[in-house]
C-alpha positions in Angstrom: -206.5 80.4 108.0 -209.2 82.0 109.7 -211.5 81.3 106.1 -210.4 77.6 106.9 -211.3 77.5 110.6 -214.7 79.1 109.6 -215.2 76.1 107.6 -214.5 73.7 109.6 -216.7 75.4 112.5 -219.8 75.4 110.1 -219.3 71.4 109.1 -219.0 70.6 112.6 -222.3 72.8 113.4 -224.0 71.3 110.4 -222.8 67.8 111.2 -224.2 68.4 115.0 -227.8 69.7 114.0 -228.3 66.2 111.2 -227.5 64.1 114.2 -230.2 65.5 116.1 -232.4 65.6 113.3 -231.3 61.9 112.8 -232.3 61.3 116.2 -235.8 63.2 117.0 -236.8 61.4 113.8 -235.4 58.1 115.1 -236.9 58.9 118.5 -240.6 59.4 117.0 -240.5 56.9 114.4 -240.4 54.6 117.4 -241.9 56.2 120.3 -243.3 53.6 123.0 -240.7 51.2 121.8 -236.8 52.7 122.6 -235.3 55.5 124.5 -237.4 57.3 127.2 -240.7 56.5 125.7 -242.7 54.6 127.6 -245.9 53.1 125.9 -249.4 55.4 127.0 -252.9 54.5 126.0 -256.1 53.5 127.6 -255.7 51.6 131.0 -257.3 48.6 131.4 -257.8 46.8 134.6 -257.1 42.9 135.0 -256.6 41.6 138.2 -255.6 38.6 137.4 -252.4 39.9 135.4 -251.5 42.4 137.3 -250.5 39.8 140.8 -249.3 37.6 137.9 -246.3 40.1 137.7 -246.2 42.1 140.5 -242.3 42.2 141.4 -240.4 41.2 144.6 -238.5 45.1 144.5 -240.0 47.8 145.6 -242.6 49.6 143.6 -244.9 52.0 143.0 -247.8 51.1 140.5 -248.8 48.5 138.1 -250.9 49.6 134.7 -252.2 47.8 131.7 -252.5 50.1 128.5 -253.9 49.3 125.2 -252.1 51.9 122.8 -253.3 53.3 119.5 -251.4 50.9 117.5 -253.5 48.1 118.9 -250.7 46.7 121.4 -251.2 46.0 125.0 -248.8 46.5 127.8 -248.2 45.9 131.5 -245.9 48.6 132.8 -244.5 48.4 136.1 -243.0 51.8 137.6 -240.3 51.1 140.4 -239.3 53.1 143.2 -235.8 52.6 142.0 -233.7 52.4 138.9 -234.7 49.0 137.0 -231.1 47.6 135.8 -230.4 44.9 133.4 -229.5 42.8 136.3 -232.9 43.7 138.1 -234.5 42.7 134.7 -232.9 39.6 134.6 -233.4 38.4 137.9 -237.7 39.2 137.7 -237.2 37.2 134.8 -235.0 34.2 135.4 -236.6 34.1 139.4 -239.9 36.1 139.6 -241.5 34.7 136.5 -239.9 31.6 136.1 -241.7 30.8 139.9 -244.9 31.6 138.5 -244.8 29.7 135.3 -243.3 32.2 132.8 -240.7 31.9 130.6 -239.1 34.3 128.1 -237.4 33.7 125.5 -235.0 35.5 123.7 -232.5 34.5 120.3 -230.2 36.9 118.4 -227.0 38.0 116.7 -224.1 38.7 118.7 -222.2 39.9 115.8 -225.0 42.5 114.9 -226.5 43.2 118.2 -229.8 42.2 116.6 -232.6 40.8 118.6 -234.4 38.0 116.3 -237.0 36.1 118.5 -238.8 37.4 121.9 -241.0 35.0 123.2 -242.9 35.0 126.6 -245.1 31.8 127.8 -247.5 30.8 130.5 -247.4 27.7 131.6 -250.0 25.5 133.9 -250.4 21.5 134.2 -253.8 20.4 133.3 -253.6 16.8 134.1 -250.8 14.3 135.3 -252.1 11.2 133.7 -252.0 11.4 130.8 -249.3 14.7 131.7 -251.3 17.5 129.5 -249.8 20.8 129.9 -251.1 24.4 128.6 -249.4 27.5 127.5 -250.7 30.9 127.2 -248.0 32.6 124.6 -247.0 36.5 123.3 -244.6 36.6 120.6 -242.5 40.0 119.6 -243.4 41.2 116.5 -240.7 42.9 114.0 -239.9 46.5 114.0 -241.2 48.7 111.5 -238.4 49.0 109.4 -235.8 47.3 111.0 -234.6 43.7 111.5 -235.0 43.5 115.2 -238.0 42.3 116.9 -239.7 43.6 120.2 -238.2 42.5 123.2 -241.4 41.3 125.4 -239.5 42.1 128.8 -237.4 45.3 128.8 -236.2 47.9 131.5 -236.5 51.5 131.3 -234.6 54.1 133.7 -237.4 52.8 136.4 -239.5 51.3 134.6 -240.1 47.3 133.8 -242.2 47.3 130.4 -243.9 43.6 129.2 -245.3 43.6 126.0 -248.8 41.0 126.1 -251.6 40.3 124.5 -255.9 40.4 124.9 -255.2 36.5 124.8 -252.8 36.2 126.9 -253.1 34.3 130.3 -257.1 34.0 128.8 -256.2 31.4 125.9 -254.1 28.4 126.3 -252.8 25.6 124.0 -252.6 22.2 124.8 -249.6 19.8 124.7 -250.0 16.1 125.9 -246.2 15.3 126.7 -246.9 12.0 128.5 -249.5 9.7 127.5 -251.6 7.0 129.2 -251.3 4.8 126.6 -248.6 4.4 124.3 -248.8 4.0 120.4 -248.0 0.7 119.0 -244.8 0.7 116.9 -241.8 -1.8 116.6 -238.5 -1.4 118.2 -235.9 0.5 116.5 -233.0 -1.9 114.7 -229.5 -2.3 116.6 -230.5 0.0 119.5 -233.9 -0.7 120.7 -236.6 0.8 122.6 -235.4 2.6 125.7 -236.7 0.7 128.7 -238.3 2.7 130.5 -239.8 4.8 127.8 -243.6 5.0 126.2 -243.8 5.1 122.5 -245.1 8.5 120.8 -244.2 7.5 117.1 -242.9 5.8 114.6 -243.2 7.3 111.2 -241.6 7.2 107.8 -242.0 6.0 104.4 -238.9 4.5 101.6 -236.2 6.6 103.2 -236.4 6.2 106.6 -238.6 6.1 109.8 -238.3 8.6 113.2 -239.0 6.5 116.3 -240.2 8.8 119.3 -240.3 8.2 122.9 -240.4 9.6 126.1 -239.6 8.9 129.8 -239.1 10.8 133.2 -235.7 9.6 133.1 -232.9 11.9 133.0 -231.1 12.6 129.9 -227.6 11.6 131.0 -229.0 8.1 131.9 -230.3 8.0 128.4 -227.3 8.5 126.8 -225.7 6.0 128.8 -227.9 3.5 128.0 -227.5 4.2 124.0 -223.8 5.4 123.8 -222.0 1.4 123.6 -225.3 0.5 121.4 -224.8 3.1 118.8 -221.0 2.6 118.9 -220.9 -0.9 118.7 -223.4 -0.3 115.6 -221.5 2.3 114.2 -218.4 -0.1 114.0 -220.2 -2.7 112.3 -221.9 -1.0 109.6 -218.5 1.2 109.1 -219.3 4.3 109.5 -216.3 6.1 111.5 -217.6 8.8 113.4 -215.9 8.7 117.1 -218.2 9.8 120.3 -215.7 13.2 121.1 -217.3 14.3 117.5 -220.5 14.0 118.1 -221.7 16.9 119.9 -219.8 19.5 118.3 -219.8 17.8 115.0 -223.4 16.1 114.7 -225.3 19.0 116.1 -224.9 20.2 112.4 -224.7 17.1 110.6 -227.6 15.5 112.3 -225.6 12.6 113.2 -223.8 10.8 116.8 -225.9 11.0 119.6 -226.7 14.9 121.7 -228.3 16.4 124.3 -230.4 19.6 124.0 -233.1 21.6 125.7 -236.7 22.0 124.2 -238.7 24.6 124.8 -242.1 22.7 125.3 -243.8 25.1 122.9 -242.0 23.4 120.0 -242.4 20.0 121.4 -246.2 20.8 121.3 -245.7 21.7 117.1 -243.7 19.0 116.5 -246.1 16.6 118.1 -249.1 18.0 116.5 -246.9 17.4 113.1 -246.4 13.5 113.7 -250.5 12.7 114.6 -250.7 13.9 111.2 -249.2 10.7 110.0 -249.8 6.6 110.3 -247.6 4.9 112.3 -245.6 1.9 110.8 -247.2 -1.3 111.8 -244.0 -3.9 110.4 -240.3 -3.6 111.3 -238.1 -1.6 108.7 -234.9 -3.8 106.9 -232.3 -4.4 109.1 -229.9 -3.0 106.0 -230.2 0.8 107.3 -228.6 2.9 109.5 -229.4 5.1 112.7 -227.4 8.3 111.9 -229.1 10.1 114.9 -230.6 10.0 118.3 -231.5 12.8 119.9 -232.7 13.3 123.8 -234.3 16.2 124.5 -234.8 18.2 128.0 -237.8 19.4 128.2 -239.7 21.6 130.9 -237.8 25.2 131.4 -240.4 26.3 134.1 -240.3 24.9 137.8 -244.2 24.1 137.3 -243.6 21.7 134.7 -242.3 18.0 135.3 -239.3 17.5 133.8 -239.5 15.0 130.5 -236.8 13.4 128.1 -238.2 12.8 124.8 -235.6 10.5 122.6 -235.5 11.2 118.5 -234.1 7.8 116.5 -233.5 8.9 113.0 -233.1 5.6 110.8 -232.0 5.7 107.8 -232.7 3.5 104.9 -232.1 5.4 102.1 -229.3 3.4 100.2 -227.8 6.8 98.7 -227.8 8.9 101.7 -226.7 5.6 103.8 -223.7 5.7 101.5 -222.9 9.1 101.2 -222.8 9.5 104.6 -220.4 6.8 105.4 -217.9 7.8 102.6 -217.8 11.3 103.7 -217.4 10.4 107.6 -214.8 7.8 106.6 -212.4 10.6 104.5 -213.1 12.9 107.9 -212.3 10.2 110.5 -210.0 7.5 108.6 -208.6 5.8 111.6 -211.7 3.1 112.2 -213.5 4.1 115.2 -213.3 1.7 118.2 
């Protein structure tokens, strides 16, 4: 018995010294990033940054360091205890105020942080409406699937991972213009009315009309909700309104709402100049599978914008599929 008990005591003293083995090795592979590390290097002095993110709490000193790894950060040492709700309220409040959104995207199944984003934002002109962003983007960890979190709280501590570029260079992003380009109307629906053209691109298997407007999304919607029914019914396609959010956010079909950050309106923009407009109308023998209104402007500096997405199709094959495979979903014909 006692042989046994021996036994047991040296697993349990074995299994207590790999743990913390496990975890001073864990602990150095990623000082500066996790635990009670926080990041040291040479400080640097910038003004500028520094009353960009002072906080509204209490606190006792603001420092920019460059590390030996080549990253820079802004550490901000409280005179309390920096909680995940503190964190989240210099975020959502503080920064938002000053023009700065972060972004974050993950797994909530794994716990795993994907994409950490942080972006500065400034108008540069209201007509045509050009704004700028300044942008740091969190890297992924050495050896592990999560990224960086660009904003995160430590025992006192506020740590914000940026950049040499950062609040120095900016992209540019023309959301509204002055003048509109010159495309025809989308079939059935039509232009919105108080809308400018953006684009209108597409080839044999379809063309994506683009607008924008500084009306609100929900009047958009409005406007388009009977049109795309009523043309829904008469090219057959039975796909009723309840479906389309839940059901056409992953089909790319009905009609939704959804926030953009203006970071990817910017890309996606910079994508369409790349092609010619259409100059004629497309056949009337398509379909519009998709419209799309989009929210943009997260920060209270920026204006908020709709930009509408009309997807039509006129791909005979995909036109069909489409309908036959809605039709078996939905057989009662939508009214």
């Amino acid at each position: 018995m006692k042989a046994i008990n021996r036994t047991v005591l040296f697993c349990l003293i074995f299994l207590i010294l790999f743990m913390l083995i496990q975890f001073f090795e864990f602990r150095v592979a990623n000082a500066g990033l996790f635990g009670t590390s926080i990041p040291k290097g040479k400080e640097i002095k910038d003004p500028y940054l520094e009353k960009l993110f002072v906080p509204e709490f209490p606190y006792e000193s603001i420092n920019i360091v460059d590390t030996e790894e080549g990253k820079r950060y802004l550490i901000i040492k409280a005179k309390e205890k920096v909680t995940e709700k503190k964190r989240i309220d210099y975020e959502k409040n503080t920064l938002r105020s000053r023009g700065i959104v972060v972004y974050r995207s993950g797994s909530p199944r794994t716990d795993t942080l994907l994409i950490s984003e942080m972006r500065l934002y400034r108008v540069v002109s209201e007509v045509p409406y050009v704004v700028e962003y300044s942008e740091v983007v969190g890297k992924q960890l050495e050896g592990k699937y999560d990224v960086e979190s660009v904003v995160r709280d430590e025992k006192n501590y506020l740590i914000i991972l940026i950049n040499k570029e950062f609040g120095k260079v900016f992209k540019k992003i023309e959301i509204y213009p002055d003048k509109e380009t010159k495309c025809p109307d989308p079939p059935f629906v039509g232009k919105y009315p108080n809308s400018k053209s953006i684009s209108c691109t597409g080839g044999d298997k379809g063309v994506l009309f683009i607008y924008v407007t500084k009306d609100k999304g929900q009047e958009i919607y409005d406007y388009y909700k009977n049109r795309l029914k009523a043309h829904y019914i008469k090219v057959g396609f039975n796909f009723p309104e309840e479906s389309w959010k839940s059901f056409g956010a992953v089909n790319n079909l009905g009609m939704q709402i959804k926030p953009i950050e203006i970071a990817s309106v910017g890309l996606f923009l910079d994508h369409l100049k790349k092609d010619t407009p259409i100059a004629v109308s497309p056949p009337l023998t398509g379909v519009i599978f998709q419209i799309v209104i989009y929210n943009i402007g997260l920060s209270p500096s920026i204006r908020e914008i709709s930009m509408i997405t009309i997807s039509y199709s006129t791909d005979p094959t995909s036109i069909k599929q489409n309908i036959e495979r809605m039709n078996k979903l939905f057989p009662e014909k939508v009214k």
